[in-house]
C-alpha positions as CSV (number, residue, x, y, z in Angstrom):
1,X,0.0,0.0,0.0
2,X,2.9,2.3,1.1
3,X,4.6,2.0,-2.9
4,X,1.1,2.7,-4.2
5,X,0.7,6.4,-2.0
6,X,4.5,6.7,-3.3
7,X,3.6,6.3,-6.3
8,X,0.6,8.4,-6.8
9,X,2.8,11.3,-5.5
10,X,4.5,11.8,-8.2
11,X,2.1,12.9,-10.2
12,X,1.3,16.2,-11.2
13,X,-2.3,16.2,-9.7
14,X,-2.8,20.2,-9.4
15,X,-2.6,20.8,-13.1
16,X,-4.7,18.0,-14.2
17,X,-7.5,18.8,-12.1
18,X,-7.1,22.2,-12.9
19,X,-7.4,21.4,-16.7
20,X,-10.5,19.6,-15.6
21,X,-11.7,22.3,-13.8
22,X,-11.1,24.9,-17.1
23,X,-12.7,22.5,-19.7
24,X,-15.7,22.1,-17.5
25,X,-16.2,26.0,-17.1
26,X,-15.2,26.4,-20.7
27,X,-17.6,23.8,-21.8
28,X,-20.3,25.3,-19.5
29,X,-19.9,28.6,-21.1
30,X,-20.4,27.6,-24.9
31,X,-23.8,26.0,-23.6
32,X,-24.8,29.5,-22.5
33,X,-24.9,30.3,-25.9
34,X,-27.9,27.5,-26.5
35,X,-30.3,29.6,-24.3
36,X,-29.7,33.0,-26.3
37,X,-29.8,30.9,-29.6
38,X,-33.3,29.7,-27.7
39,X,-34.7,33.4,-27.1
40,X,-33.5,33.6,-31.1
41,X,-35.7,31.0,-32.2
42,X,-38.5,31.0,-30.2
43,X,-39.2,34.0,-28.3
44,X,-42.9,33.3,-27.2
45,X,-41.8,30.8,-24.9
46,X,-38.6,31.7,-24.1
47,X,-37.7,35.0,-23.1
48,X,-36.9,37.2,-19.8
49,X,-40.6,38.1,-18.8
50,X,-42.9,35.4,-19.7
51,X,-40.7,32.9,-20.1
52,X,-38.1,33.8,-17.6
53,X,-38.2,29.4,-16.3
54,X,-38.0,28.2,-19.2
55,X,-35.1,30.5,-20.5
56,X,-33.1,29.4,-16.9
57,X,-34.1,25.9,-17.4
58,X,-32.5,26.0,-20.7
59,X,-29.4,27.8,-19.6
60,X,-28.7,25.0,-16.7
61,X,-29.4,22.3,-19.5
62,X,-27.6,23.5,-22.0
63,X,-24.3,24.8,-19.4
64,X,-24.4,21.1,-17.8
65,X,-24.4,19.6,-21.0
66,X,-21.8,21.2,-22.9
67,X,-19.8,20.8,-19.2
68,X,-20.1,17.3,-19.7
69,X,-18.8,17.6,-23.6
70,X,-15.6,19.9,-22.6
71,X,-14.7,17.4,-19.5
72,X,-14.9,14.4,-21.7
73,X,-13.1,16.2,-24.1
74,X,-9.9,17.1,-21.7
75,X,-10.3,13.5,-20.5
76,X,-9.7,12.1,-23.8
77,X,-6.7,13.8,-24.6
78,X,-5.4,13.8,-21.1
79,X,-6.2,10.4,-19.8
80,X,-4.4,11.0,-16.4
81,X,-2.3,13.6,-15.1
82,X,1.7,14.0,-16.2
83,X,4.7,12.8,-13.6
84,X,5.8,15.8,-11.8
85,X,9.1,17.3,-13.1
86,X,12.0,17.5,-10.8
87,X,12.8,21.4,-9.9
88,X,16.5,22.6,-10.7
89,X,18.0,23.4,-7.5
């Protein structure tokens, strides 16, 4: 058990959850655009008086979606993180 801990250690853990982190908000973000494409397209049901629920329930939707999308995404290229590299004293 102790060589496993060792070994996880000597990973770089910060910057791949980090990178997780940014595609997830990045992701998120472009699914914003899905509600405002929504008001675009059908503005008798979704807009920011009458239709104010609909319009937020399409936002979350659409931003937990396209999370989803941009996580996968940084998963596939980056499967796990990198070994850390040594610092020069």
């Amino acid at each position: 058990m102790a060589s496993i801990v060792a070994n996880v250690k000597k990973y770089d853990w910060d910057t791949w959850l980090m990178g997780i982190f940014r595609s997830v908000i990045g992701g998120g973000a472009n699914g914003v655009i899905a509600g405002i494409a929504a008001m675009g397209l059908d503005p008798m049901q979704f807009n920011l008086s009458t239709g104010l629920g609909k319009e937020l329930e399409m936002f979350a939707v659409s931003f937990f979606l396209a999370a989803l999308v941009g996580m996968f995404t940084f998963l596939k290229t980056h499967e796990g993180p990198e070994p850390e590299t040594p610092v020069a004293a």
